[in-house]
N, CA and C atoms as a LAMMPS dump frame, in Angstrom:
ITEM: TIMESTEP
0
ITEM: NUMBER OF ATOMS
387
ITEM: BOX BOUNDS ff ff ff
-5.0000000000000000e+02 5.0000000000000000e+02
-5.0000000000000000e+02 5.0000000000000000e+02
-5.0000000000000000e+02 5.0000000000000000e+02
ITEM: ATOMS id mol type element x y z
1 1 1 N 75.492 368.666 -393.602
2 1 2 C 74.743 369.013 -392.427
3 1 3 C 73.475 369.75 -392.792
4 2 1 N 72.683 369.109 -392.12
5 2 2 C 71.3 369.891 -392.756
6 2 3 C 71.029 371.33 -391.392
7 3 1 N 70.4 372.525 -392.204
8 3 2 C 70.302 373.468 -391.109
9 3 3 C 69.306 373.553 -390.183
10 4 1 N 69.39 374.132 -389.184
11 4 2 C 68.63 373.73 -388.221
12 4 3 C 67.485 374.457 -388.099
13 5 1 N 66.267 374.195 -388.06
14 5 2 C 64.93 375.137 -388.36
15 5 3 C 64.167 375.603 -387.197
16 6 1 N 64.993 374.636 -386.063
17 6 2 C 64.432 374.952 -384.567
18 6 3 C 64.386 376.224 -383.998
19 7 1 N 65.565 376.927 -384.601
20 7 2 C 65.725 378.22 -384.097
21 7 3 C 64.643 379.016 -384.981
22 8 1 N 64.546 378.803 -386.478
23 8 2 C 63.497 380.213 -386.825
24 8 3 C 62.14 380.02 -386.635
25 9 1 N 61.683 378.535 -385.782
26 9 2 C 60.758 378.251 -385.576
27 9 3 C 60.376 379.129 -383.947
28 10 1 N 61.466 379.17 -383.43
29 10 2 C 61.161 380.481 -381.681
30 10 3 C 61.704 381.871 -381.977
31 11 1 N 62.177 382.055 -383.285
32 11 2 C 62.577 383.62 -383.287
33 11 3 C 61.192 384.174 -384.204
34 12 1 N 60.251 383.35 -384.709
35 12 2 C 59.543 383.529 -385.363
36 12 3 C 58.471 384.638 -384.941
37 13 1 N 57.622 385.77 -385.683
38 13 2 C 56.666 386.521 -384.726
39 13 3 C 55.736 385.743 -384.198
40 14 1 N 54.958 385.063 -384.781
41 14 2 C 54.109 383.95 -384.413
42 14 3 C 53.97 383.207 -383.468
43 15 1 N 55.692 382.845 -382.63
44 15 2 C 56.011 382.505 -381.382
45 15 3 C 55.875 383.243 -380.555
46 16 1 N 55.666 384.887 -380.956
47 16 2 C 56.192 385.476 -379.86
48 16 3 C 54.957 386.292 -379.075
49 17 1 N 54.221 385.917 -380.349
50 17 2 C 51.99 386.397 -379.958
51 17 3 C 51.891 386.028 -378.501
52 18 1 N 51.05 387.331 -378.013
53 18 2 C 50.326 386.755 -376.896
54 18 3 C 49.423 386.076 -377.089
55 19 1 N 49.403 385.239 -375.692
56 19 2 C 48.657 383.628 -375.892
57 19 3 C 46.971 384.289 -376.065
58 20 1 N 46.379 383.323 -376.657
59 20 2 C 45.165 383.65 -377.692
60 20 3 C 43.786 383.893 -376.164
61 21 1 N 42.884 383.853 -377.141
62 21 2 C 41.826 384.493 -376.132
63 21 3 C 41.188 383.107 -375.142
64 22 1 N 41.418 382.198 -375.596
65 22 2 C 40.859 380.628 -374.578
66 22 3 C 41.866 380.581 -373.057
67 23 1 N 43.133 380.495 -373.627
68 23 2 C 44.275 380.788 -372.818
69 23 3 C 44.048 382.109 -371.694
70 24 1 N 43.495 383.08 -372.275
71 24 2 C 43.519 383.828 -371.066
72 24 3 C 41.936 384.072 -370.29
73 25 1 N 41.327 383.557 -370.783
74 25 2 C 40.088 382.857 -370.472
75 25 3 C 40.436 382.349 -368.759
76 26 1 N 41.077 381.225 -369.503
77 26 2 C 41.335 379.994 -368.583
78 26 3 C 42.234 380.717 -367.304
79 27 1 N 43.537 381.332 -367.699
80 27 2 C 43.771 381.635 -366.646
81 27 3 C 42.912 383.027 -365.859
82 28 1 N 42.254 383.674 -365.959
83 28 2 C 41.437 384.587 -365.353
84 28 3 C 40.426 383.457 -363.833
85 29 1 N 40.302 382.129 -364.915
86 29 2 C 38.958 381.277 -363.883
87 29 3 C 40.203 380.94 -362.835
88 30 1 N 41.292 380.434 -363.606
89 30 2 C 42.299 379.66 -362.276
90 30 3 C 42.021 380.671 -361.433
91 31 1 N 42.947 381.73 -361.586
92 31 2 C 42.861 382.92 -360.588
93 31 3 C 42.008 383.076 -359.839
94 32 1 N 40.919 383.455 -360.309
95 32 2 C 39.088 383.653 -359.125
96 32 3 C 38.978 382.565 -358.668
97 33 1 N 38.873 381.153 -359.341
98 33 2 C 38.91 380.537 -358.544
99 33 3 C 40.231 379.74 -356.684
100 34 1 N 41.243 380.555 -357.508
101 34 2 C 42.311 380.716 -356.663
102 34 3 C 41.815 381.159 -355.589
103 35 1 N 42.04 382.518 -355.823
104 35 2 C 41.201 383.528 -354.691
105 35 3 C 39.98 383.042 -353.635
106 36 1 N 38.578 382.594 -354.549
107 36 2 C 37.692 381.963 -353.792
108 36 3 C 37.807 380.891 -353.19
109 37 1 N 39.027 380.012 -353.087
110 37 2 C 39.181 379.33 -352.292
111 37 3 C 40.208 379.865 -351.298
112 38 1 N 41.458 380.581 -351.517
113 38 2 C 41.885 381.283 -350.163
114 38 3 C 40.711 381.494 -349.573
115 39 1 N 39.905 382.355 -350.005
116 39 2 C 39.051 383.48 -349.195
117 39 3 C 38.488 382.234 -348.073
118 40 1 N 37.826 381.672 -348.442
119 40 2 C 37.215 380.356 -347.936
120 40 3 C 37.458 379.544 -346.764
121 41 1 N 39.074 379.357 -347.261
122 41 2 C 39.983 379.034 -346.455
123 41 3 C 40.492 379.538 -344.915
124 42 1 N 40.085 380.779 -345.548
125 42 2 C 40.739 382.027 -343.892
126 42 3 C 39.333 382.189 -343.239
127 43 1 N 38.458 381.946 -344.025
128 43 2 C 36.59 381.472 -343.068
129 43 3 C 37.01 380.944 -342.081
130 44 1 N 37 379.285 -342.891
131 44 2 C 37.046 378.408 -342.361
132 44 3 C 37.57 377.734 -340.884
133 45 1 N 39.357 378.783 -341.212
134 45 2 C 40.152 378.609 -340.144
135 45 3 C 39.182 380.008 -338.764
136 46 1 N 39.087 381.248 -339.374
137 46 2 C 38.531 381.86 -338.2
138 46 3 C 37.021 381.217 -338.104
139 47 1 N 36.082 380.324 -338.379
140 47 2 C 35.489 379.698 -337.809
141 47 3 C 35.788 378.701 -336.612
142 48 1 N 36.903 378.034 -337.144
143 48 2 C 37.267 377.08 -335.825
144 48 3 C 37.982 377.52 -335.151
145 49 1 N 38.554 378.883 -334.896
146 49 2 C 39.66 379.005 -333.587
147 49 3 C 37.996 379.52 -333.272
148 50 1 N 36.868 379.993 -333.468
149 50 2 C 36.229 380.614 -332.722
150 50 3 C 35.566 379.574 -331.832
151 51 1 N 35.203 378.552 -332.362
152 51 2 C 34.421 377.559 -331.798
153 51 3 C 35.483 376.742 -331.199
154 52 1 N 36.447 376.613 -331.109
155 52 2 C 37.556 375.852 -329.902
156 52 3 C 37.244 376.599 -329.021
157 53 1 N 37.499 377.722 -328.59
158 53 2 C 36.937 378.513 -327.375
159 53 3 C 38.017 378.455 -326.516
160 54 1 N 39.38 379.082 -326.955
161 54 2 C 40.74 378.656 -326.154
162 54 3 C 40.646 379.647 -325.098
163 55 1 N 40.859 378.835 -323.878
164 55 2 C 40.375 379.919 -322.704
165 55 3 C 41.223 381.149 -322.658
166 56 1 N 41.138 381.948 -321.788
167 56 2 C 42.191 382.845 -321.786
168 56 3 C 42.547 383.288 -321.052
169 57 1 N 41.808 382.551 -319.909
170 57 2 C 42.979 382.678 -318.563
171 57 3 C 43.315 381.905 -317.725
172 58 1 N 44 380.883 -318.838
173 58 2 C 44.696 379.583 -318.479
174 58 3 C 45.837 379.985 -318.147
175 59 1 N 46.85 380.76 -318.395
176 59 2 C 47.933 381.729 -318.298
177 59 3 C 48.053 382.558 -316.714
178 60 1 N 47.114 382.653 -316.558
179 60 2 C 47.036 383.569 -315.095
180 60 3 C 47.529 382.756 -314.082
181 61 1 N 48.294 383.627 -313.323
182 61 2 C 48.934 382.354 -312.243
183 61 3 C 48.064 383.569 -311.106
184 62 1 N 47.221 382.78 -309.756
185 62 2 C 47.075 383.247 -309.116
186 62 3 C 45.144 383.32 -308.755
187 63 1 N 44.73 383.348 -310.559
188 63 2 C 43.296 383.908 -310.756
189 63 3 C 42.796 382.84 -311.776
190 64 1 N 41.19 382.491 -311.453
191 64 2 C 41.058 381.075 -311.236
192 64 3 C 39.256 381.249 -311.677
193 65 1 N 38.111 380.44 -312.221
194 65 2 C 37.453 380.493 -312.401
195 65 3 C 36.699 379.174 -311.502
196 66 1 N 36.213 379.422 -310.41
197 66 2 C 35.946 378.363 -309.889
198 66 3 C 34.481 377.227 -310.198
199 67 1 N 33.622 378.364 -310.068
200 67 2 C 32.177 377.699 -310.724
201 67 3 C 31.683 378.749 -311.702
202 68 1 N 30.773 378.175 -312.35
203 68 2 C 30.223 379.256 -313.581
204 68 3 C 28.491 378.528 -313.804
205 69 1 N 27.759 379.466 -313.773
206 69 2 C 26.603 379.163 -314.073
207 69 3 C 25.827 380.184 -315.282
208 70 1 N 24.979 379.621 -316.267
209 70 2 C 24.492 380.691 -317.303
210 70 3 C 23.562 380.932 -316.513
211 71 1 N 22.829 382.079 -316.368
212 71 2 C 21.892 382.774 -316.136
213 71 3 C 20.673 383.55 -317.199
214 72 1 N 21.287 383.113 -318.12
215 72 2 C 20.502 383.489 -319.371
216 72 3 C 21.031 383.098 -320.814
217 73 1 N 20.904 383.704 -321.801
218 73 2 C 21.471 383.538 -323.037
219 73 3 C 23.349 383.81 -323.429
220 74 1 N 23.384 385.132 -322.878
221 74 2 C 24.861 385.262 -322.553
222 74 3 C 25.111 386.154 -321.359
223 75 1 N 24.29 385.544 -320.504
224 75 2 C 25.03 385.803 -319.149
225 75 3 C 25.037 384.868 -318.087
226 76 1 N 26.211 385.147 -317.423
227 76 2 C 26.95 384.193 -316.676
228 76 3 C 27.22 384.577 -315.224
229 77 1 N 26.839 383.813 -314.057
230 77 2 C 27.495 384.303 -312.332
231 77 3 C 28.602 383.16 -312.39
232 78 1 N 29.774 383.865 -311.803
233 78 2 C 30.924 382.73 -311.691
234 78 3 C 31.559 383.079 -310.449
235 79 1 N 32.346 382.417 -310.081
236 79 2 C 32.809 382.424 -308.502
237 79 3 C 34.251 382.523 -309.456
238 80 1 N 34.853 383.674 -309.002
239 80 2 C 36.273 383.828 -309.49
240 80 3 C 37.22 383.758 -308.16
241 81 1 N 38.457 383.091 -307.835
242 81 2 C 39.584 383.049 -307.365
243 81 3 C 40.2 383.801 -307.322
244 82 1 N 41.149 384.818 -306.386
245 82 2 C 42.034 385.853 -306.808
246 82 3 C 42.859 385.752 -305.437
247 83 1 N 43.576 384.624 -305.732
248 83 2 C 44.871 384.402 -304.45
249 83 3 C 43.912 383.578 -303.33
250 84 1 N 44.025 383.853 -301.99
251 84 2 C 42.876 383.295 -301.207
252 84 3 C 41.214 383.979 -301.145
253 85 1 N 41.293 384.521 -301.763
254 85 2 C 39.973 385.129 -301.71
255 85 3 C 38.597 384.982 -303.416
256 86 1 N 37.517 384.59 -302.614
257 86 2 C 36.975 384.197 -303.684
258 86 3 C 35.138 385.841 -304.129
259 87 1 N 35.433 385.767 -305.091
260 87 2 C 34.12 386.825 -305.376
261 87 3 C 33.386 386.52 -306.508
262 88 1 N 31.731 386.912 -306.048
263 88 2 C 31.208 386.154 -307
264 88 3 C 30.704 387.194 -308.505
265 89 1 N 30.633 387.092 -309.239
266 89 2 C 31.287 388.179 -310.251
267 89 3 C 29.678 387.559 -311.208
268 90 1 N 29.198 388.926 -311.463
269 90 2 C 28.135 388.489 -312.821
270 90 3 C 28.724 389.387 -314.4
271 91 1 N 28.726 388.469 -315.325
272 91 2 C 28.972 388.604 -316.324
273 91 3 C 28.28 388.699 -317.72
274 92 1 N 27.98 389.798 -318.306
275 92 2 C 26.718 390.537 -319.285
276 92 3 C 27.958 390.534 -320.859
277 93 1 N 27.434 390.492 -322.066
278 93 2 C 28.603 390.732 -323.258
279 93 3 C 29.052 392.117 -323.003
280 94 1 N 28.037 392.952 -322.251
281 94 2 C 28.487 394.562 -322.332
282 94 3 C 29.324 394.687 -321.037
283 95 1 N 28.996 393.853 -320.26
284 95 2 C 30.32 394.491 -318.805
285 95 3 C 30.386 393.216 -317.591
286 96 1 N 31.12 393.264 -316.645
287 96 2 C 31.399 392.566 -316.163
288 96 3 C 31.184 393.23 -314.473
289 97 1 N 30.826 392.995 -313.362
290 97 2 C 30.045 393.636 -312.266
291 97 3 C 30.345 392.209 -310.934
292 98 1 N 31.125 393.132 -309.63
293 98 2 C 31.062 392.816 -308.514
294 98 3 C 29.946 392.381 -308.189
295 99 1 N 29.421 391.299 -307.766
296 99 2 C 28.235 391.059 -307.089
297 99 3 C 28.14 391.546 -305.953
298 100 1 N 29.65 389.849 -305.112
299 100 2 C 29.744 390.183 -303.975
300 100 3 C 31.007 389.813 -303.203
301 101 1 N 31.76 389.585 -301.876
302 101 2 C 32.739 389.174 -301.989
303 101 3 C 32.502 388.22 -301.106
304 102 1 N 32.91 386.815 -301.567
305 102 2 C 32.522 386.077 -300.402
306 102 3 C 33.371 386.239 -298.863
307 103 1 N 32.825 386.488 -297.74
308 103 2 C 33.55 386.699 -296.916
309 103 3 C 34.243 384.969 -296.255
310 104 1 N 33.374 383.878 -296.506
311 104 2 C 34.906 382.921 -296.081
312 104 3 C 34.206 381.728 -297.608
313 105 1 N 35.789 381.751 -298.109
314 105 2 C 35.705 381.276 -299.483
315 105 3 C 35.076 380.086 -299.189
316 106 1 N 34.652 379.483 -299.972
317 106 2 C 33.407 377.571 -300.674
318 106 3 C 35.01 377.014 -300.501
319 107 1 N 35.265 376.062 -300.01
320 107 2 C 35.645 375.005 -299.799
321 107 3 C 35.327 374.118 -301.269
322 108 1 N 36.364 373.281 -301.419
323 108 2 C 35.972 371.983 -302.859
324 108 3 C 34.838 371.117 -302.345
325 109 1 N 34.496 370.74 -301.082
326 109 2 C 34.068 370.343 -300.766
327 109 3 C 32.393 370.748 -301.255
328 110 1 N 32.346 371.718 -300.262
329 110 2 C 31.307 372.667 -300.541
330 110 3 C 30.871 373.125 -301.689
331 111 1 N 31.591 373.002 -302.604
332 111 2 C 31.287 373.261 -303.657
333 111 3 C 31.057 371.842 -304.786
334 112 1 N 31.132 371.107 -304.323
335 112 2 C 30.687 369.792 -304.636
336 112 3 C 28.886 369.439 -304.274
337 113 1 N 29.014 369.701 -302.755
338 113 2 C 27.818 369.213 -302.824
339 113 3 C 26.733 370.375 -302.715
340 114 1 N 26.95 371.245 -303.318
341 114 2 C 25.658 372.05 -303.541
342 114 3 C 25.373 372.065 -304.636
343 115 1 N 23.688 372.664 -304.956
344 115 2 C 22.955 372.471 -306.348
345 115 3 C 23.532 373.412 -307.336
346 116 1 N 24.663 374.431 -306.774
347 116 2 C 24.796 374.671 -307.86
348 116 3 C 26.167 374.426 -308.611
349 117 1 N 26.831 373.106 -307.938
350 117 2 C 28.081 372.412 -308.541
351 117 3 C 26.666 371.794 -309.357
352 118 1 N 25.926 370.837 -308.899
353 118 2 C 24.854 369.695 -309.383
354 118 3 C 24.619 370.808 -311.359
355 119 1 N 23.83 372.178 -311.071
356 119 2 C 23.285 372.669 -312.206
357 119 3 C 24.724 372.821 -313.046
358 120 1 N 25.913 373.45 -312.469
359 120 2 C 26.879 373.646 -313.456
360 120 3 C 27.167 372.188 -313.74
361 121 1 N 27.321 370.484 -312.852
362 121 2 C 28.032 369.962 -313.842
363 121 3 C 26.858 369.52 -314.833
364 122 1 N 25.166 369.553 -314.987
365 122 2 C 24.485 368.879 -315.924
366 122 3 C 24.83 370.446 -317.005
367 123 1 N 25.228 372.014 -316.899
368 123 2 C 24.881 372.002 -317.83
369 123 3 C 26.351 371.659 -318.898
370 124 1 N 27.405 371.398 -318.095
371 124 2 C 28.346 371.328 -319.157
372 124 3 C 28.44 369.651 -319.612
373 125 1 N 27.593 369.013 -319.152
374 125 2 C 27.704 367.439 -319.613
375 125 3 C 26.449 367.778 -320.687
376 126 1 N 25.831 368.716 -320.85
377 126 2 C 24.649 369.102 -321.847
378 126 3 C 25.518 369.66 -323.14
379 127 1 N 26.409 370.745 -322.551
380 127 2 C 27.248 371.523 -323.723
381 127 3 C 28.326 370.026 -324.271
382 128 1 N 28.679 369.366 -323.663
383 128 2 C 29.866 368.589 -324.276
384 128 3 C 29.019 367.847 -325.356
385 129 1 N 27.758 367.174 -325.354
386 129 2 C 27.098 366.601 -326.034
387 129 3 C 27.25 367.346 -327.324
């Protein structure tokens, strides 16, 4: 039987060296580059939940966004719903302000054929583009 050399070939010191300087080279780039692509990754995703634009008061039972018009860059007059009663509400990034309350709510109707169903639906057939 011939002896077996496999073993003093892994008990050897030589086996037991830390791996040389290319080797840890290499894994340092995996790593960063690991990283810089997570990082990237969690962009990416909070880029698109931002731009889906998931409403957030689809959930509300009761309260209702009926028309919405921009009035500027980021501000908005909207006719809000709240049970039978409708108020028209202006909306700034810094606060949100009673206009007025309508005393007998817009009808679907009514709110169809005025200019400002007409301006809200061109500007959201503008935004869908």
């Amino acid at each position: 039987m011939k002896p077996n050399y496999l073993w003093l070939l892994l008990l050897s010191p030589s086996a037991m060296a830390a791996p040389s300087a290319p080797s840890s080279q290499f894994d340092w780039a995996t790593t960063f580059g690991s990283l810089l692509f997570v990082i990237a990754l969690i962009l990416l995703m909070a880029w698109l939940l931002k731009r889906m634009r998931v409403p957030t008061m689809a959930n509300q039972k009761g309260l209702s966004v009926v028309r919405q018009i921009a009035v500027g860059t980021r501000e908005r007059i909207v006719i809000v719903q709240a049970g039978e009663e409708q108020f028209l509400v202006g909306i700034t990034p810094q606060s949100i302000q009673l206009i007025s309350k309508l005393d007998k709510p817009l009808s679907q109707e009514e709110l169809a054929a005025s200019p400002f169903a007409n301006q809200l639906t061109q500007l959201l057939k503008k935004n869908d583009k």
